[in-house]
C-alpha positions, 0 to 999 in steps of 0.5 A: 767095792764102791760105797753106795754113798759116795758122791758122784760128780757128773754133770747131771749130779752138779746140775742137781746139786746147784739148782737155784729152786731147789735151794729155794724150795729148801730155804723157805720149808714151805713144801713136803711137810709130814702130817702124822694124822688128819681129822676133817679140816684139821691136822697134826705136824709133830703133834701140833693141830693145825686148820688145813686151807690149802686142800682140794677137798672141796666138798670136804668128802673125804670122811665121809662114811658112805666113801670110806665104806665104798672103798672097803668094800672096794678090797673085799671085792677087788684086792689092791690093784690090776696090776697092769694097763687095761688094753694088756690086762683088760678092763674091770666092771667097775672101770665101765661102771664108774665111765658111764655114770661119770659120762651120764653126770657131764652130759657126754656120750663117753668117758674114760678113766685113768689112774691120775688126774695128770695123765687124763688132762696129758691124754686130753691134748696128746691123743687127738692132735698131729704134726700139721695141727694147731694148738691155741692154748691160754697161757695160764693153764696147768702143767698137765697140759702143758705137758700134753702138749709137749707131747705133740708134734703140733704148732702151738700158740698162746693167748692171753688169759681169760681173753676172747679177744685175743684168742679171735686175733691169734687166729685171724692169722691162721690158715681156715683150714688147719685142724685146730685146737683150742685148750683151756680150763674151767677154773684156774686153780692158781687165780680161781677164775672161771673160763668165759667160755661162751666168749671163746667159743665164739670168738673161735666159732668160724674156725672149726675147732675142737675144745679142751677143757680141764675142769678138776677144779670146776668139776663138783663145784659149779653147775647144777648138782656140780656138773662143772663149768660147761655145764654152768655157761650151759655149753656142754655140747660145745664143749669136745672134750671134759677132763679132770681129776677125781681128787677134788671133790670127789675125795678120791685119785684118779682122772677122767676124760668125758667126749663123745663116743667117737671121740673116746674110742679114739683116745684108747687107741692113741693115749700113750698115758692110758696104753703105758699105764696100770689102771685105776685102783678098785679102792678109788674107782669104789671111792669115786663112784661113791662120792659122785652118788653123795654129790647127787643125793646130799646138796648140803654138801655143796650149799655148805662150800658156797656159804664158806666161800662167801665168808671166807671172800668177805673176810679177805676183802674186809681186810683189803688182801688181793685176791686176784679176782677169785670167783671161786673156793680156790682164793690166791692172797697175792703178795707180790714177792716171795719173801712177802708170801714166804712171811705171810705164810709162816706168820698164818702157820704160827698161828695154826693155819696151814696154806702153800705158798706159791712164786714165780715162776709157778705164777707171773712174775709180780704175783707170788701168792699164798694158796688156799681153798675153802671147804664144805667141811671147815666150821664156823670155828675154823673161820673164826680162827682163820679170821683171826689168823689173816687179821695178825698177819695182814697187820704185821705184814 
């Protein structure tokens, strides 16, 4: 009988085995560390603590009492899962519960809500356009919706980030009477640039387009009460479509997708994401739900993320590291090279500050960066030794 370890040698097997990012990845030990516990801000790699900066908790709810109660409650109630997609097992009380106080909180007639914050943003792109359709999409977004976008069978055409102009100039070569759609989001994880969205809409106002916006990054960040960033430019009801991730600020998993009536009824019919797969989990949808409550009712929550950000920008500059412009809690160190990022990386690590580092082409070539994010939750004792830990490194790099 063969051995189920013996080594298979066809050709998708070798393309495993030689692929150069794999060696890299594996050469810098910079991904999939194991933490064995975590407390806040903190966490223990083989028993050694460590200030946690490359999270996306920005509101730092994850502890929170009232979400950790919500999602035990959430088993009580529900038990661990559907089991299913909802268009075959049906929906639970707690889906429509959680879409409407989401679709209340971003303005929107309706919501839809899905199991990953990936899946949202794919369905995001790839329910509403056809074959014949165009796609204008900045060429820095995530790679959810790039693969959203792979879905489709429509035309697609890039514009330079964050650029008004260029989205006008690509378009005046376009026919007027194309379905067109326009992708982008509200705050660039990578760069944490906020869209000019007023901009792109009117540089795109003559052109009937319909507008996709992923906001898991500005959703509990910016806008009043954390409304995100339509909510911030004020455009809201420009805006078609409102996508994004529960695992942000609101301390959970999941995703959503916020439209009008019509719109969502639409994306129900033709989401292969939502029709292919189980649906949100009591636990999270309960945990959810909770945090977006503690978004409205404790401001502390939000005021505290801002007045680290402003710290932790003002300690970078003060050093002179390049931050590419970041308006937000998420803040690239730009290097400019891998092995300058993989060395700043691993010299803040020996010094008790975990980040992800991130180089081409996850970023443009000339931009390999070390990520990290401020939270509500890190103290003025984390940012001591953060500063403490940028300044060591910056002098030796």
């Amino acid at each position: 009988m063969l051995s189920v370890f013996t080594k298979k040698s066809n050709s998708l097997t070798k393309r495993c085995q030689s692929d150069e990012f794999t060696r890299l990845r594996k050469k810098y030990d910079v991904y999939y560390h194991t933490f064995e516990r975590q407390d806040g801000s903190r966490v223990w790699e083989d028993g050694r603590e460590m200030i946690m900066l490359s999270s996306n908790d920005y509101l730092g709810l994850s502890h929170h009492p009232r979400i950790i109660e919500a999602g035990k409650r959430a088993l009580d109630e529900w038990g661990s899962s559907t089991t299913g997609a909802r268009l075959a097992n049906g929906s639970r009380a707690y889906h429509r519960a959680l879409e409407e106080k989401m679709a209340a909180f971003l303005g929107k007639e309706d919501c839809q809500v899905s199991s990953a914050g990936y899946l949202s943003c794919m369905s995001a792109v790839q329910a509403f356009t056809q074959k014949g359709d165009l796609i204008l999409v900045d060429r820095n977004v995530h790679s959810s919706l790039w693969a959203g976008i792979g879905l489709t069978q429509a035309k697609v055409e890039r514009f330079a980030h964050n650029n008004p102009a260029d989205l006008a100039e690509v378009l005046s070569f376009e026919k007027t009477g194309t379905p067109k759609m326009v992708v982008f989001e509200g705050v660039y994880s990578m760069e944490g640039h906020i869209a000019p969205i007023p901009e792109l809409l009117n540089a795109s106002q003559d052109q009937d387009c319909f507008y996709v916006m992923d906001d898991a990054h500005g959703f509990g960040v910016l806008g009043y009460e954390g409304r995100g960033t339509a909510d911030h430019c004020g455009v809201t009801s420009q805006v078609d479509v409102i996508c994004g991730s529960f695992s942000k600020s609101l301390s959970s998993t999941g995703g959503f997708v916020a439209g009008s009536r019509d719109v969502i009824e639409y994306l129900r019919t033709h989401s292969k994401q939502t029709i292919f797969s189980a649906a949100l989990s009591p636990v999270q949808a309960y945990c959810a739900s909770a945090a977006l409550d503690v978004l409205q009712e404790e401001p502390e929550h939000l005021s505290r993320l801002w007045d680290n950000t402003r710290r932790y920008k003002a300690m970078l500059d003060e050093l002179g590291l390049d931050t590419w412009g970041s308006e937000t809690p998420a803040i690239p160190i730009v290097m400019g090279s891998k092995e300058r990022a993989y060395r700043f990386w691993k010299l803040l690590r020996e010094h008790g500050i975990f980040t992800v580092m991130s180089i081409a082409p996850a970023v443009p070539p000339g931009k390999d960066l070390i990520r990290t994010s401020i939270s509500a939750r890190h103290t003025d004792d984390d940012l001591a030794k953060i500063g403490e830990a940028m300044a060591f490194a910056a002098k030796r790099l």
